[in-house]
Structure formats: C-alpha cells, structure tokens
C-alpha positions in Angstrom: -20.7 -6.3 12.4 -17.9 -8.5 11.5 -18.2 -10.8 8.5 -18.2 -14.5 8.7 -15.2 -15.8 7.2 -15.0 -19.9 6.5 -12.3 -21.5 4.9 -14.1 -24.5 2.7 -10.8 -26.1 1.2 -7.4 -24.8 0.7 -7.2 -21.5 -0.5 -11.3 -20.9 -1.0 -12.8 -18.8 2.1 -16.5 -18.5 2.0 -17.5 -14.9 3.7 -21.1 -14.2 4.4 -21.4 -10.2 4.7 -24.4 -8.6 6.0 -26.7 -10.5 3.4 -24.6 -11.2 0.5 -21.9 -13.7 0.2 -19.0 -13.2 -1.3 -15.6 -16.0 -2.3 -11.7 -15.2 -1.3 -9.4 -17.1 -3.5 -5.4 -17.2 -2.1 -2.5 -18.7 -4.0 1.1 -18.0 -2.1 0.5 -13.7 -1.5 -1.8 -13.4 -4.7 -6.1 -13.1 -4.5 -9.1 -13.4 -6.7 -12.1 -11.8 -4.7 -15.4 -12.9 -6.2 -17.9 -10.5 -5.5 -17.8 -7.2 -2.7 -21.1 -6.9 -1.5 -23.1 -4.0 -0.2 -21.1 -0.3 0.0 -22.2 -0.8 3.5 -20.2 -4.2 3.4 -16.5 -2.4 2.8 -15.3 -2.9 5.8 -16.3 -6.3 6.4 -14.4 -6.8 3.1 -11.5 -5.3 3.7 -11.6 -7.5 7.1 -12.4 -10.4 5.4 -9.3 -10.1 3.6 -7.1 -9.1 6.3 -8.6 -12.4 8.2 -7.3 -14.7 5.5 -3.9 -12.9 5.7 -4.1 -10.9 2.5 -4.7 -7.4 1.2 -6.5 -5.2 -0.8 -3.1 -4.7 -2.3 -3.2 -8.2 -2.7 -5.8 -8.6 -5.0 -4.7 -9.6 -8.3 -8.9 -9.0 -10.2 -12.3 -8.5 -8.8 -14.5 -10.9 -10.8 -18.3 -10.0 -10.1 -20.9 -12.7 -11.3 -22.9 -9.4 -12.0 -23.4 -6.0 -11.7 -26.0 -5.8 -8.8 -25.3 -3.4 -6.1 -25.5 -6.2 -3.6 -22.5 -7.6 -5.3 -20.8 -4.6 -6.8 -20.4 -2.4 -3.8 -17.0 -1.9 -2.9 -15.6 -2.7 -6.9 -15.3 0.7 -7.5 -13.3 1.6 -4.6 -10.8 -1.4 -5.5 -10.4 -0.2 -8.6 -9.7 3.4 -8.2 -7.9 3.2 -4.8 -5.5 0.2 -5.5 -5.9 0.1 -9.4 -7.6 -3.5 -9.3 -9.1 -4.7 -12.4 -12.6 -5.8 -12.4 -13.8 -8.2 -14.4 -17.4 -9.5 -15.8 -18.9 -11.4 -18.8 -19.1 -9.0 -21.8 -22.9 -8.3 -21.9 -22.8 -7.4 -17.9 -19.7 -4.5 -18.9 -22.4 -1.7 -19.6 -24.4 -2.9 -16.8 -21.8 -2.1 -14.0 -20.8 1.0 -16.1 -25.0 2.1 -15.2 -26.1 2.8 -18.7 -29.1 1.2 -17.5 -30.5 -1.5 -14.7 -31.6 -4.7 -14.8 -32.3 -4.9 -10.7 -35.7 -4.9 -8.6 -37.7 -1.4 -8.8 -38.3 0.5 -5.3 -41.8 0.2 -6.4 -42.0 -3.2 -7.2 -40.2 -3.9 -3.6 -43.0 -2.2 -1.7 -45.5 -3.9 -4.0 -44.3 -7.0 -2.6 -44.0 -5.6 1.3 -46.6 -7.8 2.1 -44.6 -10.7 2.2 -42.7 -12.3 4.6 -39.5 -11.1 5.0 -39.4 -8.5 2.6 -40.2 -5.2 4.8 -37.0 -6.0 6.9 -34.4 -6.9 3.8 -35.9 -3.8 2.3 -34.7 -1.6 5.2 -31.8 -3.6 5.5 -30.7 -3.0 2.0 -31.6 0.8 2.3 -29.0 1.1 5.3 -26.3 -0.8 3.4 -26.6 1.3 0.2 -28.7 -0.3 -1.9 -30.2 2.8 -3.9 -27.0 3.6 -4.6 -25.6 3.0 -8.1 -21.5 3.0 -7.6 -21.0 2.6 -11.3 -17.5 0.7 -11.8 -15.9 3.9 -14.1 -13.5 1.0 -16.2 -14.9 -2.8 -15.8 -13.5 -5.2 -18.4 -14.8 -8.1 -19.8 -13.0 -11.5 -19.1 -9.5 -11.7 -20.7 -10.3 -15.1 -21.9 -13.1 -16.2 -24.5 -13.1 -20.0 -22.9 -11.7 -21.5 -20.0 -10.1 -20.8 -16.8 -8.5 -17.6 -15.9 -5.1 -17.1 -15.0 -6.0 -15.8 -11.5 -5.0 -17.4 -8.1 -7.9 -20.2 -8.1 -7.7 -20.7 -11.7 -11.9 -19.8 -11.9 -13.5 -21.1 -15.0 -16.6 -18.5 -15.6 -19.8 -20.1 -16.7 -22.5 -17.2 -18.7 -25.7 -18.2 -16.7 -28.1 -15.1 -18.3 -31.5 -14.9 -16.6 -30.9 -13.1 -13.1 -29.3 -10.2 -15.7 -28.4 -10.5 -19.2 -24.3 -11.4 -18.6 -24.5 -13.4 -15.0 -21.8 -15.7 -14.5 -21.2 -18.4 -12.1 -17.4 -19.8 -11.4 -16.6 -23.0 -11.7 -13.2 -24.9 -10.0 -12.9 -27.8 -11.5 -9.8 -29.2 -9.2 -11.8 -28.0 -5.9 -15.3 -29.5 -7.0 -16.9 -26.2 -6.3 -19.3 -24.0 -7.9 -19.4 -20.1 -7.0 -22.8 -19.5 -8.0 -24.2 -15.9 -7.3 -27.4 -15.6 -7.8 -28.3 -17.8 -10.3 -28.6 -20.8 -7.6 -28.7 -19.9 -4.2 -29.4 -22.0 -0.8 -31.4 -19.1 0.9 -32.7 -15.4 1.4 -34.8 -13.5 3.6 -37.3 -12.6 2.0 -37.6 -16.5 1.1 -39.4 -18.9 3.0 -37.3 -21.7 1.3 -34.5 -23.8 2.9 -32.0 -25.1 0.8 -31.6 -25.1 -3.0 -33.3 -22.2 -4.9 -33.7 -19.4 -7.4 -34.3 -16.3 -5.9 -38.0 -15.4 -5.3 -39.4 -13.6 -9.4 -39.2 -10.1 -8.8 -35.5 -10.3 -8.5 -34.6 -11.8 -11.8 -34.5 -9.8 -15.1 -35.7 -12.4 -17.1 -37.3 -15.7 -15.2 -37.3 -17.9 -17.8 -33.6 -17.8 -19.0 -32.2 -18.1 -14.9 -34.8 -21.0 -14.8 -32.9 -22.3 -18.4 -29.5 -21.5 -16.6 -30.2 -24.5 -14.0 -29.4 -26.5 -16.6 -26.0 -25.1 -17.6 -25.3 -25.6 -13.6 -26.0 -29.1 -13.7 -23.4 -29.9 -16.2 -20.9 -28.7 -13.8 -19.0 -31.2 -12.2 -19.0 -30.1 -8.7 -20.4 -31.0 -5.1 -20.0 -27.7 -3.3 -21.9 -25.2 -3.8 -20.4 -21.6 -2.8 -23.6 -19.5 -3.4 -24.4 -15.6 -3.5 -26.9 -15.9 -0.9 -27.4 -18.6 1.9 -25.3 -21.3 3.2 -22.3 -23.2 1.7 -24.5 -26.3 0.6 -22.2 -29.6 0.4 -23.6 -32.2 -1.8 -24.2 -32.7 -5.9 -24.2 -29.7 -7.1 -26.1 -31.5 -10.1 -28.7 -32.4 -7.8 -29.2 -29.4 -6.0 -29.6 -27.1 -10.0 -32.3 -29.8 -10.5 -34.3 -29.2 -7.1 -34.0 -25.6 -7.6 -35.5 -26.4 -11.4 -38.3 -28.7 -9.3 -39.8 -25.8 -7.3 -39.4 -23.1 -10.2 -42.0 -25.0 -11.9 
C-alpha cells in the first residue's frame, strides 16, 4: 500500500499512511518530517519522501507531536541509520525513550471491541506494529524554549498536554496552517464523527487537559488544519478547536 501524498501549499505535503497522517516540510534540498507513523508504515515513508523529491538523507530533524507508536514508528530507524535528530517537547523526551506509557491498554481496546470500528483498527494496528515499543535510544527536546525552529518550514511548536503529558501541535504562521496530531483531529475509525474532533476517551492520557488544549488551538491563527488522523480540513482553524470543544462536552 502506497501512501497518499498531497501537496497543500508550497513546500507542505500532507501524507495519509495506513491510518496515521504524517506532514513533509521542503525548503531548496533540506526537510522537516513531522511524524513517521506505524513501524509497518516505513516504507510508505520512505516513499513519501522520495515522492516529494527528497531523502531520508535529506532530513534535517524528525519532530513528533508525541511519542505514540502510531507516530513514532520509523524515528528510531532515522535516527540510528542516517543520524537524524528527533525532536519533542521536554515532558514527552522520557516518554519516547519507554520509561513508561501513556497509550491505550490492550485490555482497555478489547473492553471497548464492542463498538463500531474498533475490532478492525485494533487488527489493523496489530499488523502495523502497534504492540511494539521502538523506544527512540537519544530523542531531544526542542532546541528552542519559544518560537519557531530553525528547520525547513520554520514550525513554531505549540505544548497541547492532554492526549499525553508533552503533545505538541505545529503551528506555521506564514502558511496559515496548523499540524495538529492528535490533539484535534477530523476523523478516525473507530469514530463515528465526520469532521472536527478529539479522539474518542480511551485514547487520551488525561481528557480533561486535551479538552483544555482546544483552547490553546483556537488562539492560533490559521485556516488549515493538517491533522494526525482524518482529512486536511480547510476552514478557521479557530472554529473547527471550538466544534471539537462543542461535542467533548
């Protein structure tokens, strides 16, 4: 399976993997990858790279919004094959090194079997890897207390704690976009939701803080939402943090 890769402005390719989005950045040869999916996803990956005519080798930092395995997958191997720094917020460092978890039990999955959708993304998940822990052996905490980083795409991370303690969302400010993980997302299969959302409870490490993070989204200025899971959503990206808020309630 191929990964779907859409450019969405100059420079910012949108890829949807298997189920987990992840962002291409490009300025001239250089790359900011945000997010690497599944383990199962490396290929489409390294595809997705090769289909915006760039590189692993290219790839100037790995920045993960956080350390899920649906999102961490192929870090490792970036790091230790082409010596690619990754980067996270500080609090999410020890959570991609594994010294613990903050992701959705086995036995709270099959709890929740029952609903719609969740049987097949469980089985899907198991064939991409996801009981596997791929621990990134040296991730780093953003170089930069405040601001944007001096990557190609000039991201401006965002701490958004909720969906784990040190999730980050990335904000360009010059593109109007929002790369938003999964602390806002516009779809998932094991949700019956179109359109702007949180992620159905037993995902998130703490409920109440990713429902408090909405409102750190809103205050971005942006009307393109680039999110972990779902489509690209076009519209106020304001708007959409606040209908996601509407049906937490």
């Amino acid at each position: 399976m191929s990964a779907d890769v859409r450019q969405v402005a100059d420079g910012i390719h949108l890829v949807h993997g298997s189920n987990t989005n992840w962002v291409i950045l490009t300025e001239g040869d250089a790359v900011t990858l945000i997010d690497t999916g599944y383990p199962g996803d490396r290929q489409q990956v390294l595809d997705s790279l090769a289909a915006v005519g760039s590189s692993p080798e290219a790839v100037a930092a790995v920045l993960i919004t956080h350390a899920h395995i649906d999102h961490l997958g192929s870090a490792e191997h970036l790091r230790a094959t082409y010596g690619t720094p990754v980067y996270l917020h500080e609090a999410e460092v020890p959570h991609a090194r594994r010294e613990f978890l903050q992701q959705v039990t086995v036995g709270t999955i099959l709890g929740n079997a029952w609903r719609p959708g969740v049987l097949p993304w469980m089985l899907h998940a198991l064939r991409s890897g996801g009981t596997k822990q791929n621990p990134v052996t040296a991730p780093e905490a953003f170089p930069v207390a405040a601001g944007p980083l001096d990557l190609p795409g000039r991201p401006v991370p965002v701490h958004t704690p909720g969906h784990t303690d040190g999730h980050t969302v990335f904000h360009l400010p010059d593109a109007g976009m929002v790369i938003s993980g999964d602390a806002l997302v516009s779809g998932h299969p094991t949700s019956r939701l179109q359109g702007p959302q949180l992620l159905p409870d037993m995902f998130h490490h703490e409920r109440a803080r990713a429902v408090a993070s909405l409102e750190v989204i809103e205050k971005l200025d942006a009307d393109v939402l680039l999110p972990g899971h779902g489509p690209l959503y076009q519209g106020s990206v304001r708007a959409a943090a606040q209908r996601a808020r509407e049906r937490a309630v």
